[in-house]
BALOBA-1460 file (C-alpha; in Angstrom, 3 decimals):
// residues 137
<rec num="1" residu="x" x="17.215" y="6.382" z="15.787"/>
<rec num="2" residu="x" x="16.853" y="8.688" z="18.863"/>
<rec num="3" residu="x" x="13.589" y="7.729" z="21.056"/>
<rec num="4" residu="x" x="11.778" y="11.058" z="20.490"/>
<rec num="5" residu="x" x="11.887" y="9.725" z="16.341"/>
<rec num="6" residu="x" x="11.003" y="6.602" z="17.432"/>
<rec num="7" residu="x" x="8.174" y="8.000" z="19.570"/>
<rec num="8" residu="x" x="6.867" y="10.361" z="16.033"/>
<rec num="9" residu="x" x="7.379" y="7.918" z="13.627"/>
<rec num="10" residu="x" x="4.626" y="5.158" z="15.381"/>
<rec num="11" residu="x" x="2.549" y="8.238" z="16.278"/>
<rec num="12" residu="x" x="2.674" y="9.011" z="12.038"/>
<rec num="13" residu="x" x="2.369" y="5.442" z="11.427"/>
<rec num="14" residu="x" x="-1.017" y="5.748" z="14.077"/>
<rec num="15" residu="x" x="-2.316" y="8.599" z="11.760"/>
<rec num="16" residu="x" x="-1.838" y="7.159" z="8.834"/>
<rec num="17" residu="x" x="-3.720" y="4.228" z="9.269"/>
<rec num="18" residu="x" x="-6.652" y="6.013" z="11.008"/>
<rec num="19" residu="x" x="-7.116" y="8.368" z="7.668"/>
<rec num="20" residu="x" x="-7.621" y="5.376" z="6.002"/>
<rec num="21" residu="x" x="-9.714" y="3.387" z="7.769"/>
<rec num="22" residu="x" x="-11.981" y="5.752" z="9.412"/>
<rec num="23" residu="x" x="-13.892" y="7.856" z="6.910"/>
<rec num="24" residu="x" x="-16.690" y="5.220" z="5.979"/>
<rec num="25" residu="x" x="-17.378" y="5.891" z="10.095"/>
<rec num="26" residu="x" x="-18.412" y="9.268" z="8.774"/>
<rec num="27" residu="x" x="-20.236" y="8.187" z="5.889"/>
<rec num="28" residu="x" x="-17.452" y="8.618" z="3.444"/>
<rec num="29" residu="x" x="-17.171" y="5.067" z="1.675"/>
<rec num="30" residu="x" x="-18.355" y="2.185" z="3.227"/>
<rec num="31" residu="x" x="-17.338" y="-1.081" z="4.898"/>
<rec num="32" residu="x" x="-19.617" y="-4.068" z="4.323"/>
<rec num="33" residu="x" x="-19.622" y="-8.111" z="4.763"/>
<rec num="34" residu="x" x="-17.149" y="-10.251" z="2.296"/>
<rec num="35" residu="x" x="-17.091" y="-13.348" z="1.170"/>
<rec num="36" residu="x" x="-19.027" y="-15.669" z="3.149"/>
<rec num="37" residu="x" x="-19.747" y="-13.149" z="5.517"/>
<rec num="38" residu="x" x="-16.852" y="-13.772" z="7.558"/>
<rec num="39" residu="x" x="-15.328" y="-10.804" z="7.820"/>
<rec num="40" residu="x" x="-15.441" y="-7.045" z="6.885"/>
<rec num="41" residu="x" x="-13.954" y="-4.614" z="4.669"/>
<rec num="42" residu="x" x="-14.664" y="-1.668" z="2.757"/>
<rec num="43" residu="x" x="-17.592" y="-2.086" z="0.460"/>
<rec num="44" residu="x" x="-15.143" y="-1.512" z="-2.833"/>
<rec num="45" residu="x" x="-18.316" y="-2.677" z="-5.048"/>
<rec num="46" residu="x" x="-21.030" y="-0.522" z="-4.332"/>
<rec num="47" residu="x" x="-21.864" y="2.769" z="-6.599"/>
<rec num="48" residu="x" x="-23.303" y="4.843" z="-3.772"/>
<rec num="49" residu="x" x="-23.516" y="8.500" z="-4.771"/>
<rec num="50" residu="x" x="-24.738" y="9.185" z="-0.993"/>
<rec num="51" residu="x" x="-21.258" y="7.920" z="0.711"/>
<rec num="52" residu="x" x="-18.896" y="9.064" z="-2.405"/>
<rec num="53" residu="x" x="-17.743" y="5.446" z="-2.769"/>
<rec num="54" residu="x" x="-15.611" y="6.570" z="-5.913"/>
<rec num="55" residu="x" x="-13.405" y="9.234" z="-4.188"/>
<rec num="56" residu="x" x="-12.569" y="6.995" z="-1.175"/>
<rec num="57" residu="x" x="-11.619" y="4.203" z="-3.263"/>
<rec num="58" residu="x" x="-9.276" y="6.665" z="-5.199"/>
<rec num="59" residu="x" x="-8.296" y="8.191" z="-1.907"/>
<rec num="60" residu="x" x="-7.341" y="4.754" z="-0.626"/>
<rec num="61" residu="x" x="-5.967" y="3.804" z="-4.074"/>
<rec num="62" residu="x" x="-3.759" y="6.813" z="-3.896"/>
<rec num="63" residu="x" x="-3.037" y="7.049" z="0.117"/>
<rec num="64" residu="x" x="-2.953" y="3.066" z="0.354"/>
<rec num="65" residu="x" x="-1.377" y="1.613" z="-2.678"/>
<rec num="66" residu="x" x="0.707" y="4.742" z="-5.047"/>
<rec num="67" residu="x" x="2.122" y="6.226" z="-1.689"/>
<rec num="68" residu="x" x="3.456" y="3.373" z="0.378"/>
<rec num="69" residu="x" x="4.998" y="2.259" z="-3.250"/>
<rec num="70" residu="x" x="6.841" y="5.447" z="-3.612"/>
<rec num="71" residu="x" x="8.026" y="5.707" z="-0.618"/>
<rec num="72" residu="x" x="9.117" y="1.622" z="-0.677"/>
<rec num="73" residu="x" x="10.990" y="2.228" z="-4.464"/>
<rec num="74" residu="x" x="12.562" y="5.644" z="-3.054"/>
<rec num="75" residu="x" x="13.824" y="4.124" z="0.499"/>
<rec num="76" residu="x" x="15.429" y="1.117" z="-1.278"/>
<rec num="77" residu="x" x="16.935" y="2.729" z="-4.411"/>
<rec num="78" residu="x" x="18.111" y="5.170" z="-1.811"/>
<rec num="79" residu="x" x="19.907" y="1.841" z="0.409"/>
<rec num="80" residu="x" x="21.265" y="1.024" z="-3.207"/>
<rec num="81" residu="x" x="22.908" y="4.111" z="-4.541"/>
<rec num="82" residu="x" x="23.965" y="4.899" z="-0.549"/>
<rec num="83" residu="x" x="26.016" y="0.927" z="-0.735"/>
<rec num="84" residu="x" x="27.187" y="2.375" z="-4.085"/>
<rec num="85" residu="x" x="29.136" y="4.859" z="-3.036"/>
<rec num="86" residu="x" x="30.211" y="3.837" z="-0.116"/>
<rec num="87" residu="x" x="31.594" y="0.837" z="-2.129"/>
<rec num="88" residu="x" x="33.209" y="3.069" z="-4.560"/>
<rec num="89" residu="x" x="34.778" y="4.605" z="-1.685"/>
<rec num="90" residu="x" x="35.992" y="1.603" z="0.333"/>
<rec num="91" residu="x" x="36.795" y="-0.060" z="-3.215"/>
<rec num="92" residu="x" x="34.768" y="-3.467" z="-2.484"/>
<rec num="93" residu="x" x="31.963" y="-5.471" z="-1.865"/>
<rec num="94" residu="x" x="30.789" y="-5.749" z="-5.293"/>
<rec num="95" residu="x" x="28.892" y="-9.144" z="-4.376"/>
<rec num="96" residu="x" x="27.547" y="-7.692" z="-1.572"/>
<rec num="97" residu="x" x="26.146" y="-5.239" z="-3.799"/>
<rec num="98" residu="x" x="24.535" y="-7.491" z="-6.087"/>
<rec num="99" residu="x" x="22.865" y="-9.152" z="-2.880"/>
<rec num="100" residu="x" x="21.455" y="-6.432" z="-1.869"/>
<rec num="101" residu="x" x="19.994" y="-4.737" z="-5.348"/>
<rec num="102" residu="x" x="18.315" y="-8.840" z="-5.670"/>
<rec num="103" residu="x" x="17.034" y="-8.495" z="-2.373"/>
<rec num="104" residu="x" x="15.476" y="-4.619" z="-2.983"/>
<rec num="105" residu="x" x="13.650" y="-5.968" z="-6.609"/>
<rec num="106" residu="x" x="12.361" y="-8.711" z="-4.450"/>
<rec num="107" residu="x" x="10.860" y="-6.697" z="-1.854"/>
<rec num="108" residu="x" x="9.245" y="-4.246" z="-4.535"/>
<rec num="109" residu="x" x="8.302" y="-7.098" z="-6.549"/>
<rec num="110" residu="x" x="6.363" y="-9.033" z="-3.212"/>
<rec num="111" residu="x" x="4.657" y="-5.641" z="-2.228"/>
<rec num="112" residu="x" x="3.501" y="-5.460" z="-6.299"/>
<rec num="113" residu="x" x="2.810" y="-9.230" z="-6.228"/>
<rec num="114" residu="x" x="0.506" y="-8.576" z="-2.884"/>
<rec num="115" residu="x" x="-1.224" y="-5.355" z="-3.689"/>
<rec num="116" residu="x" x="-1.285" y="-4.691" z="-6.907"/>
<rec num="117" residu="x" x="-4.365" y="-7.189" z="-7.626"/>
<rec num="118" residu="x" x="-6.520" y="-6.160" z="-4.969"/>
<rec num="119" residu="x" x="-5.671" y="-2.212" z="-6.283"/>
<rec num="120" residu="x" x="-6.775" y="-2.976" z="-9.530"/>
<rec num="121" residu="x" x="-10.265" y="-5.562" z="-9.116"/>
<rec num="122" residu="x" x="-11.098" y="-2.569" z="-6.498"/>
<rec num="123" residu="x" x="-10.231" y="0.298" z="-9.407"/>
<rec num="124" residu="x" x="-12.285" y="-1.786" z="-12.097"/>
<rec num="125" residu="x" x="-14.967" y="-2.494" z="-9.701"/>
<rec num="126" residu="x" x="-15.472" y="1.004" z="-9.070"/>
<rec num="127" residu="x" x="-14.996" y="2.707" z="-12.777"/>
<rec num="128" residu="x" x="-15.007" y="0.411" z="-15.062"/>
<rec num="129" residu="x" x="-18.020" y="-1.664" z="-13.599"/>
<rec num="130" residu="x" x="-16.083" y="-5.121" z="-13.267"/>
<rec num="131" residu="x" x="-17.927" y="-7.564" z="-11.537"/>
<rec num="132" residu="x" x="-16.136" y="-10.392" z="-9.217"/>
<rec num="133" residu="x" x="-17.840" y="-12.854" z="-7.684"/>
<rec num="134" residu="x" x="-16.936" y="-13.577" z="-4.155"/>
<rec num="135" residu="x" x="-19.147" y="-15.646" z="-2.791"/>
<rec num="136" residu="x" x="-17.607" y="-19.084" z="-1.552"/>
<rec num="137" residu="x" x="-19.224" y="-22.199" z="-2.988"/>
């Protein structure tokens, strides 16, 4: 990867995170104290009307969760079918195939395994009025 690529790809990376994490500093969503007060996050509970708490958490659902995992399965399927043919040309490596489609379902399966909870409680929380209780004992 040339340097200039490189240089746009953290810049994108930069932007990225920013239109994520910034709109509750302009009142859309909101970030408020979690368990035990020790840290901060966005406020994936509250029904506020005022701050459109619904539409961030679908915007971060959607920018946050659906998009990384698209681009994830696509880049990796993309490794897998590119190994393919390059052993169909070479004529070998089958093993080394195998290795490699194990390791792809495992690094789709931790990324699932990670997010895929927190996506959902903050989903249900929001629309379907689940309630978890996150206060330490």
């Amino acid at each position: 990867m040339k340097h200039r690529n490189s240089c746009l790809l953290a810049c994108f990376v930069w932007i990225y995170a920013v239109s994520i994490s910034l709109p509750p500093l302009f009142g859309w969503g909101s970030y408020g104290p979690q368990a035990g007060n020790i840290s901060c996050s966005v406020s994936w509970g509250s029904h506020d009307p005022i701050t459109h708490t619904r539409s961030y958490i679908s915007y971060i659902f959607s920018i946050g969760f659906i998009i990384p995992l698209i681009v994830i399965v696509s880049s990796y399927c993309s490794i897998i079918i590119t190994l393919r043919n390059s052993r169909e040309r070479v004529g070998s490596g089958r093993k080394h195939e195998e290795k490699v489609t194990k390791m792809v379902a495992l690094m789709i399966s931790a990324f699932l395994v990670a997010w895929t909870p927190y996506a959902v409680v903050a989903l249900g929380a929001q629309f379907f009025n689940v309630c978890i209780d996150t206060k330490l004992n």
